[in-house]
C-alpha positions as CSV (number, residue, x, y, z in Angstrom):
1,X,3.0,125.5,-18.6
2,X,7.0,125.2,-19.3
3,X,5.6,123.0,-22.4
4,X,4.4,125.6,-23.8
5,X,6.0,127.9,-26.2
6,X,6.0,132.0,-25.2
7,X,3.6,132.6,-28.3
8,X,0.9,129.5,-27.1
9,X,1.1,131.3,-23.8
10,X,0.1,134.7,-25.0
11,X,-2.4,133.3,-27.5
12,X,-4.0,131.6,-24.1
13,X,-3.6,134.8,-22.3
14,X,-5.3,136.7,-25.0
15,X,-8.6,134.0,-25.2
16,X,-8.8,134.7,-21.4
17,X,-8.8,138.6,-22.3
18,X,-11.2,138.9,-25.0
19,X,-13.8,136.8,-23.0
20,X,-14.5,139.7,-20.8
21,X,-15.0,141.7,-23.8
22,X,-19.2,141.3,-24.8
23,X,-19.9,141.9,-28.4
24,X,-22.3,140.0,-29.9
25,X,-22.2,136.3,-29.9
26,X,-21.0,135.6,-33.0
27,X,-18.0,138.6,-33.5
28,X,-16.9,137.4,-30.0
29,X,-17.0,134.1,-30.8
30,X,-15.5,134.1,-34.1
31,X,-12.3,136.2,-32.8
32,X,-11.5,134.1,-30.3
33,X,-12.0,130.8,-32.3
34,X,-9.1,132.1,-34.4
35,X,-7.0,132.2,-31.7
36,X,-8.1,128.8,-31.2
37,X,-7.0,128.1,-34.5
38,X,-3.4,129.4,-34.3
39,X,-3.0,127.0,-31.2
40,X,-4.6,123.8,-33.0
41,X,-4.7,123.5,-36.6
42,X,-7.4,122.0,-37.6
43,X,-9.6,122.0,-41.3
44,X,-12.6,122.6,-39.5
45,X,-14.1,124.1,-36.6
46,X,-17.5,124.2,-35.3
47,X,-19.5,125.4,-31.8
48,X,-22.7,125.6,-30.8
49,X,-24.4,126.2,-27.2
50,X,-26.6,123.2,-26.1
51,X,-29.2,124.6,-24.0
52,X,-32.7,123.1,-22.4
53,X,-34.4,124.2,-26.2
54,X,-31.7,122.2,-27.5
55,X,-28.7,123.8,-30.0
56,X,-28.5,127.2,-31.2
57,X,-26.1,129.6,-31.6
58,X,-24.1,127.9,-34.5
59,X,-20.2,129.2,-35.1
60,X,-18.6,127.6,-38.3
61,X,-15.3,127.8,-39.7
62,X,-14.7,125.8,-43.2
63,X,-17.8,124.0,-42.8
64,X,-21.5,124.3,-43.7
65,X,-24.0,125.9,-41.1
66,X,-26.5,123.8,-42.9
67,X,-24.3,120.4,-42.2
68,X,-23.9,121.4,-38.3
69,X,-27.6,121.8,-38.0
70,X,-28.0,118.7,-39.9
71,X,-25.5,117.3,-37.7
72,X,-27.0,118.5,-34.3
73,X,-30.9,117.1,-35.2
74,X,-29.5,113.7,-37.0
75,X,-25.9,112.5,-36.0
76,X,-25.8,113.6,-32.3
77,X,-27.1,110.8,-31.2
78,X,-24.8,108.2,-33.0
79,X,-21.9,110.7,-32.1
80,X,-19.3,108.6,-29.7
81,X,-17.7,111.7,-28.2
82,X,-21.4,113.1,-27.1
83,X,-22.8,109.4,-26.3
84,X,-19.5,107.7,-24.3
85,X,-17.8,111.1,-24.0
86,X,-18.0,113.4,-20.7
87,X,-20.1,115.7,-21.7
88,X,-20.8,118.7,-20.1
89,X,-17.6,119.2,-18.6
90,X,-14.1,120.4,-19.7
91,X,-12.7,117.2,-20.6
92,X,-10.9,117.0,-23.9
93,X,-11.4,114.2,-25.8
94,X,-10.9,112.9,-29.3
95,X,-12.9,110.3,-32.1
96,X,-10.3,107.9,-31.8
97,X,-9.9,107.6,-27.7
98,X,-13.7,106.0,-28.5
99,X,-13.6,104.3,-32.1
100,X,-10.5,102.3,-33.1
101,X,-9.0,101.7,-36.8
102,X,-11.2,99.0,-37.4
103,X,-14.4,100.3,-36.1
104,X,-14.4,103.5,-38.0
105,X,-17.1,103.6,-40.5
106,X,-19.5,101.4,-38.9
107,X,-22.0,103.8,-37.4
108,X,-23.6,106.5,-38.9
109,X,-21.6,109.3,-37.7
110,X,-18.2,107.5,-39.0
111,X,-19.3,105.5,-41.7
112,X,-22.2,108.4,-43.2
113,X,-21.4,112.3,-41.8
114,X,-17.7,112.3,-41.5
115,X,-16.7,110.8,-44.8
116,X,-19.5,113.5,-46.6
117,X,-17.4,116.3,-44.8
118,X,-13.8,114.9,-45.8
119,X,-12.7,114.6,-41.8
120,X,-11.3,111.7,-40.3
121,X,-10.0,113.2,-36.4
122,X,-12.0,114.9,-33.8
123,X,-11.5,116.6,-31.0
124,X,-14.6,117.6,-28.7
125,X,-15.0,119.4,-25.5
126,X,-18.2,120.3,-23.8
127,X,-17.8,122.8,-20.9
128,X,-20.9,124.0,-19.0
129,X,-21.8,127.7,-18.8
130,X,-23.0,129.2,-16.0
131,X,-26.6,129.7,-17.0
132,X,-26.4,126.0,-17.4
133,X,-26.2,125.3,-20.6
134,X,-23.3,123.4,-22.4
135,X,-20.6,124.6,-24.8
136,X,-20.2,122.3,-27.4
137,X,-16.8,122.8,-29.0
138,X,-15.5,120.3,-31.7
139,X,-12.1,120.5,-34.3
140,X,-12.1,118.4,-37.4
141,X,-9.5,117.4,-39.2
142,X,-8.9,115.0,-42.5
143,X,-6.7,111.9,-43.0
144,X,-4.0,113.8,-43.9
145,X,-3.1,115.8,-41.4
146,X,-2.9,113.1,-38.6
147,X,-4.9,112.3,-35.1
148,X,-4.6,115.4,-32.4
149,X,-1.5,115.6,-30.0
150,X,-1.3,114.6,-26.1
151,X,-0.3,118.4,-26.1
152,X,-3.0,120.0,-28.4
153,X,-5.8,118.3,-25.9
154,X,-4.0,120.2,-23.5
155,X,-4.7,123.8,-24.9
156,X,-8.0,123.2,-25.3
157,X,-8.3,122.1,-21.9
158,X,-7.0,125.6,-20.9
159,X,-8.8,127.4,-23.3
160,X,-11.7,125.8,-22.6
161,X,-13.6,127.9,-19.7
162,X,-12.9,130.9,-21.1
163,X,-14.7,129.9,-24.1
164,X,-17.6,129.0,-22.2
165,X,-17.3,132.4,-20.5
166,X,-17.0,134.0,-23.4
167,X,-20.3,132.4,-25.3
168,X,-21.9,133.1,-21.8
169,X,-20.8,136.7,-21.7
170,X,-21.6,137.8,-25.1
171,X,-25.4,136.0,-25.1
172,X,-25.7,138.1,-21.9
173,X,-24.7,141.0,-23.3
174,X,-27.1,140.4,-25.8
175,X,-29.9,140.0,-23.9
176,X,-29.4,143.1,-21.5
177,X,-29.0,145.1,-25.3
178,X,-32.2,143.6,-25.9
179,X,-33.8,144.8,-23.1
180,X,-32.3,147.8,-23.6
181,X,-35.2,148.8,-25.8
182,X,-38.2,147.3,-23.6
183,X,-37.2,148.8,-20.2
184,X,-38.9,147.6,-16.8
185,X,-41.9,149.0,-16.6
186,X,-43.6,150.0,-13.0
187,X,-43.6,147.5,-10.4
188,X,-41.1,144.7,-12.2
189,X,-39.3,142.8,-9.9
190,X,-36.7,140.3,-10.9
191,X,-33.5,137.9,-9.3
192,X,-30.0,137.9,-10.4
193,X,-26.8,135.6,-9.2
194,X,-23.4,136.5,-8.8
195,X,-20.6,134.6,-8.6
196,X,-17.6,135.8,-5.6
197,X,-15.8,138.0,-8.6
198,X,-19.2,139.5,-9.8
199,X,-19.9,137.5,-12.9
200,X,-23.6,137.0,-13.5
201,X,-24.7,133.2,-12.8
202,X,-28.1,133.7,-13.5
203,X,-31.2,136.6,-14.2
204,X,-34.4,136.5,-15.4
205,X,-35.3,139.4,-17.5
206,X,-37.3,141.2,-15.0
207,X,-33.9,142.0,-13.6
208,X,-31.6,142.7,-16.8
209,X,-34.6,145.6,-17.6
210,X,-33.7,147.1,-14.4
211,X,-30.4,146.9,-14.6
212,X,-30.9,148.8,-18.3
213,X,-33.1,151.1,-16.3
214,X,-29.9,151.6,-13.7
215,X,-27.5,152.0,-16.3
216,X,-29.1,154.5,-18.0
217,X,-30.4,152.3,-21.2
218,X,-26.7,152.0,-22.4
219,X,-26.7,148.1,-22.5
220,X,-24.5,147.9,-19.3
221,X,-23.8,144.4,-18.1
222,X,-25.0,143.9,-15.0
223,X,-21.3,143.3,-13.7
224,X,-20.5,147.0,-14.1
225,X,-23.1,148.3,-11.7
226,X,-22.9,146.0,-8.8
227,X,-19.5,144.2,-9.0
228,X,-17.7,146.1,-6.2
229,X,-20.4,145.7,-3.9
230,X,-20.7,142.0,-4.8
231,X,-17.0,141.3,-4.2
232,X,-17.7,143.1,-0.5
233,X,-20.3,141.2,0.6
234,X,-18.4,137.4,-0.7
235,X,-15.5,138.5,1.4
236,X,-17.5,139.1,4.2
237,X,-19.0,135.5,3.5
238,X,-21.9,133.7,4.1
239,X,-25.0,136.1,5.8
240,X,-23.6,139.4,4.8
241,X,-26.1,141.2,2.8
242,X,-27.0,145.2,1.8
243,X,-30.3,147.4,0.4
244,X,-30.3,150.7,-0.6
245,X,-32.8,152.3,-2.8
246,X,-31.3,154.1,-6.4
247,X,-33.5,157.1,-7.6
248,X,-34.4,157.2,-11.1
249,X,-33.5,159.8,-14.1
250,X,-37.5,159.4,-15.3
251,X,-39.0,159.3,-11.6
252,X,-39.7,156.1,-9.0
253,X,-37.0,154.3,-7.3
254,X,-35.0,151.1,-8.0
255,X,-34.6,148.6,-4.4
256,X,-31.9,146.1,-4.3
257,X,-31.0,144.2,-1.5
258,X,-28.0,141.9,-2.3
259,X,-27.3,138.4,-0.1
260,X,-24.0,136.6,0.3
261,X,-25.3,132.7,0.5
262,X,-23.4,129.6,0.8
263,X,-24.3,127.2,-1.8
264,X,-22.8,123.3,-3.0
265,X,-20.8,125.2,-5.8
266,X,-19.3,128.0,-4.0
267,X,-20.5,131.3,-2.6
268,X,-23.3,133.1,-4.3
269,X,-24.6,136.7,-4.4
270,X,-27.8,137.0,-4.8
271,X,-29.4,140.6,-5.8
272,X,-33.3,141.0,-5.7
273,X,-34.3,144.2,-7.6
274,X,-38.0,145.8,-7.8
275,X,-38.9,149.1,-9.3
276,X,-42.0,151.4,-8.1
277,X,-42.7,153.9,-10.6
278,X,-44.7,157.0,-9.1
279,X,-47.0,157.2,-12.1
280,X,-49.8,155.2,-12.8
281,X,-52.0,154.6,-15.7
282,X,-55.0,156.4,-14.2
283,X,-53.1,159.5,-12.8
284,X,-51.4,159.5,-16.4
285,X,-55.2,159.4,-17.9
286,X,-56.3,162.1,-15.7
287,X,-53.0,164.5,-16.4
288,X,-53.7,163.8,-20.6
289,X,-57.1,164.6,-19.7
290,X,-56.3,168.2,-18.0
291,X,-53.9,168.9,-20.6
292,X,-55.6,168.0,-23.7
293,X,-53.3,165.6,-24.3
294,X,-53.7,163.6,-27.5
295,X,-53.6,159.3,-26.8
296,X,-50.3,159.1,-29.0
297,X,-49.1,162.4,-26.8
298,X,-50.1,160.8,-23.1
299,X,-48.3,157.4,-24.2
300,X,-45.3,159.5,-25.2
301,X,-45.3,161.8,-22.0
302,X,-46.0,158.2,-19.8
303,X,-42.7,156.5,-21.5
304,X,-40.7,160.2,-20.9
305,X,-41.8,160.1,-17.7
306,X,-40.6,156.6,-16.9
307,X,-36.9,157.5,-18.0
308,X,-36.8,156.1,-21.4
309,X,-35.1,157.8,-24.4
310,X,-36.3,158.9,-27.6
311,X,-35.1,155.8,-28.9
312,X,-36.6,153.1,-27.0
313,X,-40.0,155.1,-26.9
314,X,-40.5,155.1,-30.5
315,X,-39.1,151.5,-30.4
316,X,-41.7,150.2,-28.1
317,X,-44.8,153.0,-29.8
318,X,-43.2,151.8,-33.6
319,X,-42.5,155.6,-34.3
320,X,-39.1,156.8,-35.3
321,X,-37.4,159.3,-32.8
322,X,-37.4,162.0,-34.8
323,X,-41.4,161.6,-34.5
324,X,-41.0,160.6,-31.1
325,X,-39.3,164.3,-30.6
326,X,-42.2,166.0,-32.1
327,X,-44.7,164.4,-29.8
328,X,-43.0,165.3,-26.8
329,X,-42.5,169.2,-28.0
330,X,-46.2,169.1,-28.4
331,X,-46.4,168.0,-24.5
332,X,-43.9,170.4,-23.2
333,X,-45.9,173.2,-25.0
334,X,-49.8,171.7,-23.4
335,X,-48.1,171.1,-20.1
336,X,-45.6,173.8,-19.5
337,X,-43.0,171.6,-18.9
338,X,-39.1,172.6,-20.7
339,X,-37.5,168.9,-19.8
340,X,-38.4,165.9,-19.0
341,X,-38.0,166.3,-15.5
342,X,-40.1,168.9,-15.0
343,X,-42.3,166.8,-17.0
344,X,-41.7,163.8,-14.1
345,X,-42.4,166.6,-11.5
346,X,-45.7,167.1,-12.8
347,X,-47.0,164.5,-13.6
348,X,-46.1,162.7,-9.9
349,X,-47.7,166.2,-8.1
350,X,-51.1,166.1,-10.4
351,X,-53.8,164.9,-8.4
């Protein structure tokens, strides 16, 4: 690092921060591409995640969204960097460590797309993410400003997993919002990996809902309910493991058994969660029925019951929450119930 000046330092230091910070995709990205571009000038940026549907997620700065998509379906394949390069890792790499002087403007992606976007340099890096997917970061610059520096490849190179962590972070955060509004319903089970700090790896959305369900529908990543337990059992290393069972606000229980496994890539914790709601669909029938319950009324009273908000039942009914508030008065009033946990209460105890 004694290359590098104090500011280049703090710039690094603050991609490194913000890449913990989950907004969505594109805010997060954006901010921390502009740090990028204070490190390595550059007339263009552009990034994308590369995953097993193939690109998506598109961030552009000083370029067309239209001409990366173009890019990604037509010149990929003639790109030198993607074809020759090392992709899928952190390596740093530019147009010209593959296509001299003289070669320039003989394949499609020199001689057609680059001269139609006015760039003549490129620097590429590809680093995976942890999901598995690849981070495809690329800096374009024209004739005039010259090729990219020995040093410049070298920021990037630093910056490099954090942007991957970021993209990965934000998409996750995403996701678990998402699921925010279709909670887990009764009996979902789902898998999640950890890494030894508690960064999520992997989870299928069986296991996101839960963790929604967990954290109270508030769009918590996963890392914030299980990371200090995670970091336990990785430092007790390879066998350790835990289960406990986590009550929930709306009735049921959440079980999670967590496992510390060794694994070619490092240690891995590996959470199994399954919720058992204590209402089904015929005991919630038979307690509309008793109560004169209208059907809109029972599948309002059903959703109350299994912890959800006003919110995200008249997101998943397609009701506003005001209207969603109405419904459940009318089921206080019919059942007797002042809350929805006396509302929970009875409907577990009805026979």
């Amino acid at each position: 690092m004694a290359d590098f000046s104090y500011e280049e330092v703090e710039t690094l230091l603050h991609i490194a921060r913000d890449a913990t910070l989950a907004e969505s995709f594109d805010a997060r990205l954006l901010i921390v591409t502009e740090y990028l571009s204070t490190l390595v000038p550059s007339t263009a940026l552009t990034l994308m995640v590369i995953g097993p549907q193939g690109p998506g997620h598109m961030i552009c700065r000083n370029s067309s969204p239209a001409d990366l998509k173009r890019y990604a379906t037509d010149y990929m394949p003639h790109d030198p960097m993607v074809q020759r390069g090392p992709f899928g890792t952190s390596t740093v790499v530019t147009l010209s460590d593959f296509v001299s002087g003289s070669e320039f403007g003989r394949d499609p992606f020199t001689g057609e797309f680059l001269p139609q976007q006015g760039f003549r340099h490129m620097l590429g890096v590809s680093p995976p993410m942890p999901d598995g997917a690849v981070l495809s970061l690329a800096l374009h610059r024209e004739a005039a400003l010259g090729d990219f520096t020995t040093k410049e490849r070298q920021l990037i190179r630093l910056a490099s997993p954090d942007l991957a962590r970021s993209a990965f972070a934000a998409l996750l955060q995403e996701k678990v919002t998402r699921m925010a509004q279709t909670a887990a319903p009764g009996g979902a089970e789902g898998a999640i990996v950890f890494d030894a700090r508690g960064d999520v790896l992997q989870a299928d959305d069986a296991a996101l809902g839960i963790c929604v369900l967990l954290g109270g529908g508030q769009g918590r990543a996963p890392t914030d309910l299980f990371v200090g337990e995670v970091r336990q059992l990785a430092a007790a290393g390879p066998g350790a493991s835990s289960t406990r069972t986590i009550p929930l606000a709306g009735g049921g229980k959440a079980h999670l058994r967590l496992d510390a496994v060794a694994s070619a890539t490092g240690l891995r914790v590996v959470g199994n969660l399954r919720v058992d709601r204590g209402v089904s669909p015929e005991r919630l029938a038979a307690f509309a029925d008793r109560h004169g319950l209208s059907p809109r009324e029972r599948d309002v009273a059903g959703l109350a019951a299994e912890g959800l908000g006003n919110r995200h039942i008249g997101h998943k009914l397609g009701i506003s929450e005001v209207t969603v508030g109405v419904y459940l008065g009318k089921v206080y009033r019919k059942t007797g119930a002042s809350n929805r946990t006396e509302l929970t209460k009875a409907l577990l105890e009805s026979a």
